[in-house]
C-alpha positions in Angstrom: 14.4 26.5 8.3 16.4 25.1 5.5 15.4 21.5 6.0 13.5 21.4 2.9 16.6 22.5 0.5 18.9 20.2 2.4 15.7 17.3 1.7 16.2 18.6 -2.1 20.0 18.5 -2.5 19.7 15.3 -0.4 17.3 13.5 -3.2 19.3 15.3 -5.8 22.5 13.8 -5.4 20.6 10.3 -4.5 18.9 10.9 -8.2 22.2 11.5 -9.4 24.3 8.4 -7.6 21.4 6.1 -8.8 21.4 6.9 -12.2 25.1 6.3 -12.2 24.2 2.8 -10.9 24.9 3.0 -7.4 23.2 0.5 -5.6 23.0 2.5 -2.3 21.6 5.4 -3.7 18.9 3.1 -5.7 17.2 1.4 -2.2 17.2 5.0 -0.4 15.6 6.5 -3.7 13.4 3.4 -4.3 12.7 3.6 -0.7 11.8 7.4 -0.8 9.2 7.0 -3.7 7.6 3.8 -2.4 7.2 5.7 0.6 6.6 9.1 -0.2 8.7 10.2 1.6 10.2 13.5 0.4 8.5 13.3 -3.3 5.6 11.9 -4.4 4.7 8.5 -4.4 5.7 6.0 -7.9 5.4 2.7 -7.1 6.6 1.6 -10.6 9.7 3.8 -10.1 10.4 2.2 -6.9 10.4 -1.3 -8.0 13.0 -0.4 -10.9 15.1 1.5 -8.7 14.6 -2.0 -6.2 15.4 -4.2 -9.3 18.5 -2.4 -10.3 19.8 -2.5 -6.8 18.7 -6.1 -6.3 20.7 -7.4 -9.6 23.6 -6.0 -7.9 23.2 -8.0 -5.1 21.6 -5.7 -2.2 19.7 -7.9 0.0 17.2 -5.2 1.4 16.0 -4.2 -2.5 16.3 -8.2 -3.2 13.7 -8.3 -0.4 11.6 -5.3 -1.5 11.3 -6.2 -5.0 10.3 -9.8 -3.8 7.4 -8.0 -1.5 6.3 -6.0 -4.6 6.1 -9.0 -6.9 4.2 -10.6 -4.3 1.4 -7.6 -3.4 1.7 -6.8 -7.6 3.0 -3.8 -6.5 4.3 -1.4 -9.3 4.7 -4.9 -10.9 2.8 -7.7 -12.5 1.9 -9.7 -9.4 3.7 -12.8 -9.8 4.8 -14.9 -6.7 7.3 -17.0 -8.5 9.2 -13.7 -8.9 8.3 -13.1 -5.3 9.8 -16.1 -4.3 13.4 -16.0 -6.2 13.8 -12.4 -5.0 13.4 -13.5 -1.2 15.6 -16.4 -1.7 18.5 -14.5 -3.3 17.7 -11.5 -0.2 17.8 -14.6 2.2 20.9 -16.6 0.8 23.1 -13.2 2.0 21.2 -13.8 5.8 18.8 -10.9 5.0 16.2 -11.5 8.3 13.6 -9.8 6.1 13.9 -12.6 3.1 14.4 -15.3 5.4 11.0 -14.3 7.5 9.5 -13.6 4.1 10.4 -16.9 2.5 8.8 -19.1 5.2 5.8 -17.2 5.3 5.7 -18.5 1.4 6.9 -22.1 2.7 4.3 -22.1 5.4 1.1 -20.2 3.6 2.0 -18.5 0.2 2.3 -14.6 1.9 4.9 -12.5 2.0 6.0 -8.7 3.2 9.1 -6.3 3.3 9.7 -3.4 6.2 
């Protein structure tokens, strides 16, 4: 089967749209690594890739990065982070950041899908 070279080429060109600042490209890589999924796990790497993504306003890597910042995953634990990141994901109607926020409202907790 030639899954696995497609899988290649596939994270290829996403390494390659990413580092050209596609915001795309970042969550599906960021996505991948926090995962696992296809190469190996880096957390660290992931919330970068989230970071860059979420300053250019995608409200899925807005909601990841707030989920890492709130585990301290690949981050500095730090729940006012946490807590900006869901609000920006859940100003653009992100369900994710919205859910994630009022867990923090209601009892200080907070996860991404």
């Amino acid at each position: 089967s030639n899954a696995p070279h497609t899988e290649a080429m596939d994270l290829r060109l996403l390494e390659s749209a990413a580092a050209m600042g596609h915001s795309e490209a970042q969550y599906a890589l960021g996505t991948a690594l926090l995962m696992g999924d296809g190469l190996p796990q880096d957390v660290s790497r992931a919330a970068s890739l989230f970071k860059m993504s979420a300053v250019q306003g995608d409200a899925r890597s807005q909601c990841n990065l707030g989920a890492m910042y709130a585990q301290g995953l690949g981050v500095e634990q730090d729940h006012a982070e946490a807590k900006r990141w869901y609000e920006l994901s859940a100003e653009q109607g992100n369900a994710d950041g919205q859910y994630n926020l009022a867990l923090i409202y209601a009892q200080g907790l907070g996860g991404c899908a």
